[in-house]
C-alpha positions in Angstrom: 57.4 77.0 155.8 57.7 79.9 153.0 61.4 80.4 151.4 62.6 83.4 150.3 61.7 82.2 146.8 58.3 82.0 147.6 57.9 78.2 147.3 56.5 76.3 150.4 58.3 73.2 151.5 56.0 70.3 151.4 56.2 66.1 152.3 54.8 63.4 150.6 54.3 60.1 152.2 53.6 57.1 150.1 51.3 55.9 153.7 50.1 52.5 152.6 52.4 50.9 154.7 54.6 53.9 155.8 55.8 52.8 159.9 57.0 56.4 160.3 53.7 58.8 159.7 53.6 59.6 163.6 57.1 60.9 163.3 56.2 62.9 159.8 53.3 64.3 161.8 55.7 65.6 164.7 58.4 67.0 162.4 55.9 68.7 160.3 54.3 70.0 162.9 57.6 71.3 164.4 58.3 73.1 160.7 54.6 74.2 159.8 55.0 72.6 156.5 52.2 71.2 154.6 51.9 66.7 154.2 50.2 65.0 151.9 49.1 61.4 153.1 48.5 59.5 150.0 47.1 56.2 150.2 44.9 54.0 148.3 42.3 53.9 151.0 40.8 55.9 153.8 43.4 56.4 156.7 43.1 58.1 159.6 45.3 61.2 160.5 45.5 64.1 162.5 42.6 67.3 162.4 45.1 69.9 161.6 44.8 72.3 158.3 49.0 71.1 157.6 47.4 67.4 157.0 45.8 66.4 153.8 44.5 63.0 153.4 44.6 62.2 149.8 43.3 59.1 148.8 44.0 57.5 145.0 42.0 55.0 143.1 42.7 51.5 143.4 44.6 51.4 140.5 48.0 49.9 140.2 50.7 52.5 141.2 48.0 55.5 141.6 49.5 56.5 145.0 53.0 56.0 143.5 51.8 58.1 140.4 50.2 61.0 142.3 53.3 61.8 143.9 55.5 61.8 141.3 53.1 64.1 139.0 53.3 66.9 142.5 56.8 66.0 143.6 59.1 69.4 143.1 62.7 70.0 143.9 61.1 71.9 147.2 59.4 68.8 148.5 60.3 65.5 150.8 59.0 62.2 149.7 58.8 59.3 152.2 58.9 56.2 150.5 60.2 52.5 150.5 59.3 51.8 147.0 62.7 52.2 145.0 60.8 52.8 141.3 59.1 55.5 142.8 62.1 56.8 144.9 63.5 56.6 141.1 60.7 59.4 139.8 61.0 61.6 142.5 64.6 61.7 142.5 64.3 62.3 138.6 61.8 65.6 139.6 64.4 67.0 141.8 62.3 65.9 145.3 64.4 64.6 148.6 63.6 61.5 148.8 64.0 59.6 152.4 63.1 56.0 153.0 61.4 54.9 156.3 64.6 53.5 157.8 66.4 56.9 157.2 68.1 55.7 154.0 68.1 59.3 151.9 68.1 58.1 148.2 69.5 60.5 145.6 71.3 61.1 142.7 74.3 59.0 143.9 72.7 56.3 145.4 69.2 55.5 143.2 71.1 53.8 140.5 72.8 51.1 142.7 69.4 50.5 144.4 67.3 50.4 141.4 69.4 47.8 140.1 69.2 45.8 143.3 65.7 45.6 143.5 65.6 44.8 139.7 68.3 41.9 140.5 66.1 40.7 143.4 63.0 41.1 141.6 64.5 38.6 138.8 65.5 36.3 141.4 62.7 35.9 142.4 60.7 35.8 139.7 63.2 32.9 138.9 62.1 31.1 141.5 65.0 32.2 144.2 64.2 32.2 147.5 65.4 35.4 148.8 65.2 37.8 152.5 63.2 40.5 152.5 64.2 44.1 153.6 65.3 43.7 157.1 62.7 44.2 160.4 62.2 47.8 161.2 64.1 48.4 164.1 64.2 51.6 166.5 67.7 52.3 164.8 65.4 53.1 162.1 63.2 55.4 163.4 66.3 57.2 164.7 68.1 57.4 161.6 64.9 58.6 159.9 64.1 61.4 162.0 67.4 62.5 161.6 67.5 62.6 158.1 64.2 63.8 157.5 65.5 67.0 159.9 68.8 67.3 157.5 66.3 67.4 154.7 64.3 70.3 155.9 66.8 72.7 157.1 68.8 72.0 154.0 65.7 72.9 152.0 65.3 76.1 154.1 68.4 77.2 152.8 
């Protein structure tokens, strides 16, 4: 998808463990716009010329890294990992996680510094929940705000 401005809306996924690329393939589909599929090893995806398999070394953060060096203010990230939610809300990128949560100016703060209050918990030794299961809410709510993302970009 080409704006007026010339620039082409494009996703990101952070894929490693990403529940929602079938649903990023259909809506990117739906919009013609180019995905990167970044991973840290081979995954498979769809043949179609939109799709572009990228896969980073197994270094830590390289997939995180790669995004945020190629995230724009014309781009979607999909991503459940807050530090890197952080960067690409920093470059200006929409940034949605895989249960639909859209993380952006307003909100990265407050979850940055729950994650870092978790992390310490548990580095303390704390015994504390994960994120909650994935539920087909989820997938719901994501679709939906992936959608709000992209039209509002097409603006």
């Amino acid at each position: 998808m080409v704006t007026e401005a010339g620039n082409a809306i494009r996703i990101f996924v952070d894929a490693d463990a990403c529940p929602v690329k079938d649903e990023v393939y259909r809506v990117a589909a739906r919009y013609g716009l180019k995905t990167f599929i970044v991973a840290n090893s081979f995954m498979l995806v769809p043949k179609d010329p939109l799709i572009e398999r990228v896969i980073v070394g197994a270094g830590m953060d390289a997939a995180d890294n790669w995004i945020a060096e190629h995230a724009t203010p014309r781009d979607v990230v999909i991503t459940a990992d807050i530090p890197l939610a952080a960067r690409c809300v920093k470059a200006g990128a929409s940034v949605i996680a895989p249960n639909g949560r859209v993380l952006n100016e307003n909100s990265i703060g407050m979850a940055l510094a729950t994650r870092n209050l978790m992390q310490d918990l548990r580095d303390s030794g704390e015994t504390t929940r994960g994120p909650r299961p994935f539920a087909p809410r989820d997938r719901s709510t994501f679709l939906s705000a992936l959608d709000q993302a992209i039209v509002r970009l097409k603006r």
